[in-house]
C-alpha positions in Angstrom: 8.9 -37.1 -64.3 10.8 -34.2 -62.1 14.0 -33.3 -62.8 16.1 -34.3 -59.3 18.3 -31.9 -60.4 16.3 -29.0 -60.3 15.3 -27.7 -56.8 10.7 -27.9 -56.7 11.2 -25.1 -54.3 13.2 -21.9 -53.4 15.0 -22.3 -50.7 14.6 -20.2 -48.2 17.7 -19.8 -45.1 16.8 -21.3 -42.3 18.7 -19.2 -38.6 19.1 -20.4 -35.9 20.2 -18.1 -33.3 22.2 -20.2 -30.2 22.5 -16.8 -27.7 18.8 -15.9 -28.0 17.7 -16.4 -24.4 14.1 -16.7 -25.8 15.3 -19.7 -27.9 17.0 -21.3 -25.2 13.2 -21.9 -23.1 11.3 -21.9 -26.7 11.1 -25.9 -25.6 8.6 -24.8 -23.2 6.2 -23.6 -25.6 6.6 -26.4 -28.3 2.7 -28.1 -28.8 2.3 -31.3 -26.5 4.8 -29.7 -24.0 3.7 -30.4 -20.6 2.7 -27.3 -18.7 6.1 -25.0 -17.1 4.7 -25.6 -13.1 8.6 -24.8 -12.3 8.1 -21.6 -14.1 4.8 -20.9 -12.8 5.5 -21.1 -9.4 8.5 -18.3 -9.6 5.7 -16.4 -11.5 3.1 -16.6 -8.8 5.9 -15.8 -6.1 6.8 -12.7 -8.0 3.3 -11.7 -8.8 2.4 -12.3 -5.1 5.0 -9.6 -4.3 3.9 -7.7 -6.8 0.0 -7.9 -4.7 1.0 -7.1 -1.3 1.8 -3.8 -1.2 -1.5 -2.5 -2.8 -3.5 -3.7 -0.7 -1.8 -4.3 2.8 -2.1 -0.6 4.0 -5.4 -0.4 4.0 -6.3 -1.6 7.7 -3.9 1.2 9.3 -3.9 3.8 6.9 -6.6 5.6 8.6 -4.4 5.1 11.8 -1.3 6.4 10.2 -2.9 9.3 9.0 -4.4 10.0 12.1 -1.0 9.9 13.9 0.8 12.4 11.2 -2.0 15.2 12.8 -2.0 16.8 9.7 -6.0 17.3 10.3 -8.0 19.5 12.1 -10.7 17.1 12.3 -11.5 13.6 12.6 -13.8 13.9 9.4 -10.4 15.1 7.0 -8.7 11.6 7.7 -10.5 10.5 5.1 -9.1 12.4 2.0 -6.0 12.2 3.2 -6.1 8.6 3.2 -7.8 9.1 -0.4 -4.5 10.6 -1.5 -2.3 8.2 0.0 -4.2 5.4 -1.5 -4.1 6.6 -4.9 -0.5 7.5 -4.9 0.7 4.2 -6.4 -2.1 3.8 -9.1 -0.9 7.5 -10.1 2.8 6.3 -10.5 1.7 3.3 -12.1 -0.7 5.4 -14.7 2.7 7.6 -15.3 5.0 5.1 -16.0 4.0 1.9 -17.1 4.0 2.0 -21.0 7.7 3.2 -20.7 8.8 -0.2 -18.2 6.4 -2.3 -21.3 8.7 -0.6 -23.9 11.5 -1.6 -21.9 10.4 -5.5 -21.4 10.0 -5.6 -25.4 13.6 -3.9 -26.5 15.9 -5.4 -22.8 13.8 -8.4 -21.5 11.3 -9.5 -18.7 14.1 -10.1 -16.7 15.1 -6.6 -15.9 11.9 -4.9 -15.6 10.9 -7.6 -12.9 14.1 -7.2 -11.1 13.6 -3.4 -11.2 10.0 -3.8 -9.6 10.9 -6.2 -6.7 13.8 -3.9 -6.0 11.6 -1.1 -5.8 9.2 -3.0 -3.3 11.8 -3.4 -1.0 13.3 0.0 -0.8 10.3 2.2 -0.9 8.2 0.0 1.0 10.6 0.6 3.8 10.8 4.1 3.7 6.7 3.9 3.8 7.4 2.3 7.0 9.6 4.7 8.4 7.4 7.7 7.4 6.0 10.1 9.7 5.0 12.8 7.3 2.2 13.0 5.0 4.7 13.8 1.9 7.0 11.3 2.8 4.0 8.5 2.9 2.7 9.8 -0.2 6.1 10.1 -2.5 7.2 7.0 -1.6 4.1 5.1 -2.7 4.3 7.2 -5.7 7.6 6.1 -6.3 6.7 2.7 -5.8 4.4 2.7 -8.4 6.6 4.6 -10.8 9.4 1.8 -10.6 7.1 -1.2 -9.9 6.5 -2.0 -13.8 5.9 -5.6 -13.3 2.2 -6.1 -13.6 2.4 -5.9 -17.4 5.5 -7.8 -18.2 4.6 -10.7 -15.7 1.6 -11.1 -17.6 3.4 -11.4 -20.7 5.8 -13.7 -19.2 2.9 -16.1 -18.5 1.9 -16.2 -21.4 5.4 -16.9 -23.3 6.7 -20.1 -20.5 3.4 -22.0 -21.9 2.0 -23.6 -24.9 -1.1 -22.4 -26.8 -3.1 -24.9 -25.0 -1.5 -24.3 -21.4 -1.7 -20.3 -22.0 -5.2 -20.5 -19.6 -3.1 -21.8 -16.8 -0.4 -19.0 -17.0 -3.0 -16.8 -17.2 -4.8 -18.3 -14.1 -1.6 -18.2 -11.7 -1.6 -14.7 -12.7 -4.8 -14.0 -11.6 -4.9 -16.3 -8.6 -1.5 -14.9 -6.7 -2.8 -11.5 -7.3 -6.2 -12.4 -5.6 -4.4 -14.5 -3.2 -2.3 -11.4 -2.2 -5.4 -8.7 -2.2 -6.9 -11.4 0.6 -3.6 -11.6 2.5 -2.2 -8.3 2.2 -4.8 -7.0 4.4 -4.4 -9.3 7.0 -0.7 -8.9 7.2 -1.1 -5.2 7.4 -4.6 -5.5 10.0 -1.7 -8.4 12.4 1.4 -7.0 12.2 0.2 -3.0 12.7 0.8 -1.2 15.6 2.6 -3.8 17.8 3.4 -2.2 20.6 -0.4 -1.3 21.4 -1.7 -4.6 20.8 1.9 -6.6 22.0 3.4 -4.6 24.6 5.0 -7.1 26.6 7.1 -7.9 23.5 7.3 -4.5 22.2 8.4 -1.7 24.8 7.4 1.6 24.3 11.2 2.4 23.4 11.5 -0.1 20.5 11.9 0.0 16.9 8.2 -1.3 16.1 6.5 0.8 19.0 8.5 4.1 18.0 7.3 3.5 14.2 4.1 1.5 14.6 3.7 0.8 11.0 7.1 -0.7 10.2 6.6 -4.2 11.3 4.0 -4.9 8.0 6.4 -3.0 5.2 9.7 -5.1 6.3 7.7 -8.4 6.3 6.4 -7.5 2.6 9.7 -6.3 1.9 11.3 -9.7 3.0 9.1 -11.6 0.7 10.4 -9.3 -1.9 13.9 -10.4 -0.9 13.5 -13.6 -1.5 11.6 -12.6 -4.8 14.5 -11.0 -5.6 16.8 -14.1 -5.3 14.6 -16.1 -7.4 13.9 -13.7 -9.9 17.8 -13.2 -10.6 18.8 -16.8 -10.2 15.8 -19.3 -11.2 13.9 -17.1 -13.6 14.9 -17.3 -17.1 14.8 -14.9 -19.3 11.9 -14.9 -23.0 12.3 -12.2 -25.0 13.9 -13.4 -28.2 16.6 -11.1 -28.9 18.0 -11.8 -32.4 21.1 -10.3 -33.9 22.8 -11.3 -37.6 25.9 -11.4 -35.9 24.9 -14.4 -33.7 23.0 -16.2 -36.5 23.5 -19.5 -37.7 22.1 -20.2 -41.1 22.0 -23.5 -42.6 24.6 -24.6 -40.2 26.7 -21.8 -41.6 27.6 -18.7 -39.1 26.6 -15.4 -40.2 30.2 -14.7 -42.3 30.4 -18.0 -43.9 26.7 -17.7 -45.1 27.4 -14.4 -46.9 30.2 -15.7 -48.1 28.3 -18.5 -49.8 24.7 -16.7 -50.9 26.2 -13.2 -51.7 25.3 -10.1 -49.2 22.7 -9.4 -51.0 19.8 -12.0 -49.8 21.0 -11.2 -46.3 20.5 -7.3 -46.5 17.5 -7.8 -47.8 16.6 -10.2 -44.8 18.0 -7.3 -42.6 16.0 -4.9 -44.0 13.2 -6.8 -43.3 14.0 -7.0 -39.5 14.5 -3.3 -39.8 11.0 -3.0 -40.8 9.6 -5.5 -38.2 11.4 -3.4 -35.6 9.0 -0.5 -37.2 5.9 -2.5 -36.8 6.7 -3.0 -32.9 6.9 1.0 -31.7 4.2 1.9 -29.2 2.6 4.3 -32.1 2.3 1.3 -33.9 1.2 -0.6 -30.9 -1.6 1.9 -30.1 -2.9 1.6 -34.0 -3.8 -2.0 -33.2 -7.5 -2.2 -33.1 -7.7 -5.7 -31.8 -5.8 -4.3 -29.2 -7.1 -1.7 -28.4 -10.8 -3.4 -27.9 -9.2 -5.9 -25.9 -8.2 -3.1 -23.3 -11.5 -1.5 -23.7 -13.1 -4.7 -22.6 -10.2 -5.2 -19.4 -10.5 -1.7 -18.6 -14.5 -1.1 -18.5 -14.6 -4.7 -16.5 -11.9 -3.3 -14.1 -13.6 -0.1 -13.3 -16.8 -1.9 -12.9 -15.4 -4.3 -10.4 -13.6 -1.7 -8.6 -16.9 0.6 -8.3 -18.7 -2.8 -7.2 -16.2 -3.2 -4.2 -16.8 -0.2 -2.8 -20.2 -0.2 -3.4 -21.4 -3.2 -1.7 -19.0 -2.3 0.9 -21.2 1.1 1.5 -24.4 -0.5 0.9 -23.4 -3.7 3.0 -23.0 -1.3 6.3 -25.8 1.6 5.5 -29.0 0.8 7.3 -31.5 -1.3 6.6 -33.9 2.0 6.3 -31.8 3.0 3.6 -31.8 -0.2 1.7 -28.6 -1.9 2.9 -27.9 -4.8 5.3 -26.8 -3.0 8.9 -23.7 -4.7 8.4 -20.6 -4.4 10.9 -17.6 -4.0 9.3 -16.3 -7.3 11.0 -19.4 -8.5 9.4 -18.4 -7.4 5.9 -14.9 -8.5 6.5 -16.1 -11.7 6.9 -18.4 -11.8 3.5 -15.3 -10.7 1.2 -12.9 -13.3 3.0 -15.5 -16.1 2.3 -15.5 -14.6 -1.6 -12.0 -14.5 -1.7 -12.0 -18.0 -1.0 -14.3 -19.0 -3.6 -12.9 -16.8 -5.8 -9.2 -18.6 -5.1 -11.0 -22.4 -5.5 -12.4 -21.3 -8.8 -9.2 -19.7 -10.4 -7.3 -23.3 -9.3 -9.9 -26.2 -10.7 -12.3 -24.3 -13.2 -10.5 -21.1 -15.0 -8.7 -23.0 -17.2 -10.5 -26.1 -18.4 -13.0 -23.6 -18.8 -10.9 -21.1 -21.0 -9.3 -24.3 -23.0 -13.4 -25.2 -24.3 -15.0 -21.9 -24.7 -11.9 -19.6 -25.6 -11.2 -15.9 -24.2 -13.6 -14.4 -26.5 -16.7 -16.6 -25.2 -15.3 -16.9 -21.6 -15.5 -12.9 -21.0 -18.9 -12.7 -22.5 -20.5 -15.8 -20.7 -19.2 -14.7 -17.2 -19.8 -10.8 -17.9 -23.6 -12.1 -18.8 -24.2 -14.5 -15.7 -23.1 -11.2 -13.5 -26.1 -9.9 -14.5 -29.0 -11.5 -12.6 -26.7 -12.0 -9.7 -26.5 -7.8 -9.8 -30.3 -7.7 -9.7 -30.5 -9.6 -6.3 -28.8 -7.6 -4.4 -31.3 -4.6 -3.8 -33.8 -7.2 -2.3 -31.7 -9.0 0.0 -32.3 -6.0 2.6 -35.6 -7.5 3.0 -34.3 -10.8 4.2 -32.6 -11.8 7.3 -30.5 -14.5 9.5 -29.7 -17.2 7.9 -31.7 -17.3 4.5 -30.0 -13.7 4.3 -26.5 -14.8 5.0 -27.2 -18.0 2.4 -28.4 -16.1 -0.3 -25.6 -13.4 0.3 -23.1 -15.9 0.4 -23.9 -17.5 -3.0 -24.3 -14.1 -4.8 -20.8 -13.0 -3.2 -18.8 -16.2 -4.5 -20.7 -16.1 -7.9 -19.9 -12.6 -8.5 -16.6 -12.6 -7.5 -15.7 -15.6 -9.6 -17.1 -14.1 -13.0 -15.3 -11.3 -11.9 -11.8 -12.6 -11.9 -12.6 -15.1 -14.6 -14.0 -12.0 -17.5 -10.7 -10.4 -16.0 -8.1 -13.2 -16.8 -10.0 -14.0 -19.8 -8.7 -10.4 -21.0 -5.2 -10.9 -19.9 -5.5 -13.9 -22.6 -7.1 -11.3 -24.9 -4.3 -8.4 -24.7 -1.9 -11.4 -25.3 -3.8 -12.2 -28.3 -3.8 -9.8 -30.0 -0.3 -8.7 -30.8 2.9 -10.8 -31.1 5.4 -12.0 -28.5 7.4 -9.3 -29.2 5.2 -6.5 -28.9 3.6 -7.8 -25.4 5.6 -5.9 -23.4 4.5 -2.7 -25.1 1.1 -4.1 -25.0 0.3 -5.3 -21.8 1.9 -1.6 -20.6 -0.3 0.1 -22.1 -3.1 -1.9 -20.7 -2.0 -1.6 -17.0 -0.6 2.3 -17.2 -5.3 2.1 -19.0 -6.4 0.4 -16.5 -4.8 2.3 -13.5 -6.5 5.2 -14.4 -9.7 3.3 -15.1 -9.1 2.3 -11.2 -8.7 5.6 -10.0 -12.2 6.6 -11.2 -13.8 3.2 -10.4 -13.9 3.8 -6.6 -14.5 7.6 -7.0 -17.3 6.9 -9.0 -18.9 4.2 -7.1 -19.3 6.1 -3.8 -20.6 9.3 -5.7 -23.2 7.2 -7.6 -24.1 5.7 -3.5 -24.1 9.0 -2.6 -26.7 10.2 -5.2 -28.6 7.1 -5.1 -29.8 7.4 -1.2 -30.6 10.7 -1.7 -32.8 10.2 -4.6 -36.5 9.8 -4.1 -38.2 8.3 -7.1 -40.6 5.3 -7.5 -38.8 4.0 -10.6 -35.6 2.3 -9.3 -35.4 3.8 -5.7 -32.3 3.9 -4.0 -29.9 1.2 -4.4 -32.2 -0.3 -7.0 -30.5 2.8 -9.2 -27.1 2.0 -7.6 -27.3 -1.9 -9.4 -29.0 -0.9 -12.4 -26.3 1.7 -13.5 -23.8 -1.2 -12.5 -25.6 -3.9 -14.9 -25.4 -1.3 -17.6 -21.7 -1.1 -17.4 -21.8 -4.5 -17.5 -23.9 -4.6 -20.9 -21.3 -2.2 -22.2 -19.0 -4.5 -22.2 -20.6 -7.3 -22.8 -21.4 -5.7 -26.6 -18.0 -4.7 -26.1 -16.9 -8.7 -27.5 -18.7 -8.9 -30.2 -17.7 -8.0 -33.4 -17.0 -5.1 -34.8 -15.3 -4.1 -31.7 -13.5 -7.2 -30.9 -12.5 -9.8 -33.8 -12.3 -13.4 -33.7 -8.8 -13.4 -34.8 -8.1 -12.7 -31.0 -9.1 -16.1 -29.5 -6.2 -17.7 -30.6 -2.2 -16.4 -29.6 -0.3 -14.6 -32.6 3.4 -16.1 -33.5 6.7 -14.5 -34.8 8.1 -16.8 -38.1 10.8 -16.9 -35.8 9.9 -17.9 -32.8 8.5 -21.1 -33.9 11.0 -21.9 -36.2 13.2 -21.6 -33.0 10.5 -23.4 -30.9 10.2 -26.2 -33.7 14.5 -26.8 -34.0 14.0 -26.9 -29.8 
């Protein structure tokens, strides 16, 4: 028989920490919590803002160029545009480990108000600019100070349970489709007003005098209200413990010591000292989980990103030459029609599909069906009218939807694979990757088109060549989640003692 009066176990101090602002939402993440939709939704506003301004210039870029006269020729506009475009993935490539570092050690909150801000104020100046240099620094600016894209993801991941993570994840990846479908039409509509509005817009007004304006303040207004939310509705879920603030046992900090001796709680200290260790970005970068799991995002993202500018190119080359004799209206209308499968898919299937197969199997399954649907495309030149546009169609949606699914199932990967505390650092790292992995993408992409319908050769002719290096990118990373290079360990979200010990008390 036991003694009673002899404790079965040690007892280890249990602290609770009141001002943790992590603590204070760790209700959100307790198991059998309903999903955070309030919390979502100021997510997807933010990350929508976050979209926008990639992708919005594009329609009048070539037009804004043009009007700077900074070219002798008609032919130049293009690598001007070039640099323009790539100004913000540069600033992003620059800085974001540093705005990760800063989301892990200050909070989510401040690096998010930080990259709304900076939407605002340099996407105005954009507006305003009638200079090459002054276009091009202030979207490099913008993408030095907009460090959102990594912390947002983390945030997703932090105001849901394990078994809602797939829907954070989702809204992540469907606002920043959603925007990369709208920004272009808010750029292509409100451009150049006072040419395509003149009653409305004399040639002595604000919007006809800077013809570009018009797009940046609308973005910048969403930005505003952003802004408001962000500040006032978004809370904050970095847990940020300090000894100080600690209640152990029901006892404060003091009164504990007082009780247990110094001793125990130095050593506990000196334990958090140690944790603090494990959490620098050297130690960060020696994560090999990690690591593969930003192989894996980063060889998908410069696949898709060499795949949008390829079909693009082979869509309008001539049929002669393999491709379709598409108009651009024509291809316009193909990637809207995608978008909008791509949008239904992220909504109803993502995340049941995510919650049954797990990241892991979810990035390999849609990396795998990509394949076959990458084979059709060389022999849709021979078809035409409607079978053409039906077969197109289909290949378009399916492609894109893989796409964007192997893509958010990485986010869940990255997430993973190191602890709440460290995702900040992480998921830095993986944008500030993946930026420049986007910056070759396109580069790459209309250099391989290039070579390709130039080449004469019986054995994969043309744009036959083109698809087949495509699908072996695509086999790299499909080998790319299997083990060695990407452990099991990863399909399932790491925990801090802590955290759930706070989450549990919640």
């Amino acid at each position: 028989m036991a003694d009673l009066e002899q404790p079965l176990l040690d007892h280890k101090p249990m602290k609770v920490y009141p001002k943790c602002p992590g603590c204070k939402v760790a209700h959100l993440v307790v198991e059998g919590a309903p999903p955070a939709y309030r919390e979502l939704s100021f997510v997807a506003i933010v990350m929508l803002v976050n979209a926008l301004p990639i992708s919005f210039l594009y329609p009048f870029l070539y037009f804004m160029v043009r009007d700077m006269h900074i070219t002798k020729s008609d032919k130049d506009i293009g690598f001007y545009v070039g640099y323009i475009g790539s100004a913000f993935m540069i600033g992003r490539f620059l800085t974001a480990i540093h705005w990760g570092i800063m989301a892990d050690k200050y909070g989510r909150k401040p690096v998010l108000i930080c990259g709304v801000l900076s939407v605002i104020i340099f996407n105005v100046i954009f507006g305003f600019s009638r200079s090459f240099w002054a276009a091009f620094l202030s979207r490099f600016f913008l993408g030095c100070f907009n460090g959102m894209m990594g912390p947002v993801k983390a945030y997703a991941s932090e105001i849901c349970s394990d078994e809602h993570q797939p829907i954070g994840i989702s809204v992540v990846g469907t606002t920043l489709g959603l925007g990369m479908i709208v920004g272009p039409a808010i750029g292509g509509y409100l451009s150049m007003p006072g040419e395509k509005y003149p009653q409305m817009f004399p040639t002595d007004s604000l919007f006809a005098q800077y013809p570009y304006l018009m797009p940046c303040l609308f973005v910048s207004g969403l930005a505003a209200i952003a802004l408001f939310i962000t500040v006032f509705y978004l809370p904050e879920t970095l847990h940020i413990h300090t000894d100080e603030d600690a209640i152990i046992d029901g006892e404060t900090f003091n009164e504990k010591a007082k009780l247990i001796g110094k001793e125990e709680l130095e050593e506990e200290k000196e334990k958090e000292g140690m944790q603090k260790a494990e959490d620098s970005i050297w130690a960060v970068l020696k994560n090999r989980p990690l690591a593969s799991a930003i192989l894996v995002y980063c060889t998908w993202s410069m696949h898709s990103m060499a795949y949008t500018e390829i079909f693009s190119l082979w869509a309008v080359s001539p049929k002669t030459h393999g491709g379709l004799s598409f108009s651009t209206t024509d291809v316009g209308n193909v990637l809207a029609i995608a978008g909008a499968g791509t949008l239904l898919f992220q909504l109803l299937a993502f995340s049941p599909i995510a919650k049954v197969l797990g990241p892991i199997a979810t990035t390999r399954y849609s990396a795998i069906l990509a394949l076959p649907l990458l084979c059709i495309y060389p022999f849709l030149s021979n078809l035409s009218g409607t079978l053409l546009w039906i077969l197109l169609l289909f290949t378009a949606v399916s492609k894109n939807a893989l796409s964007v699914a192997t893509l958010s199932a990485s986010f869940l990967l990255i997430n993973n694979s190191v602890f709440p505390r460290q995702r900040g650092r992480a998921n830095g790292l993986s944008v500030s990757a993946v930026s420049f992995f986007k910056a070759v993408g396109p580069g790459a992409g209309g250099a391989l088109f290039a070579w390709a319908q130039r080449r004469s050769s019986s054995i994969l002719p043309g744009n036959q060549m083109v698809f087949c290096i495509l699908g072996a990118v695509v086999v790299v990373d499909i080998i790319l989640t299997y083990e060695p290079f990407l452990p099991k360990s990863v399909d399932k979200p790491k925990h801090d003692d802590s955290d759930v010990t706070s989450a549990r008390t919640a």
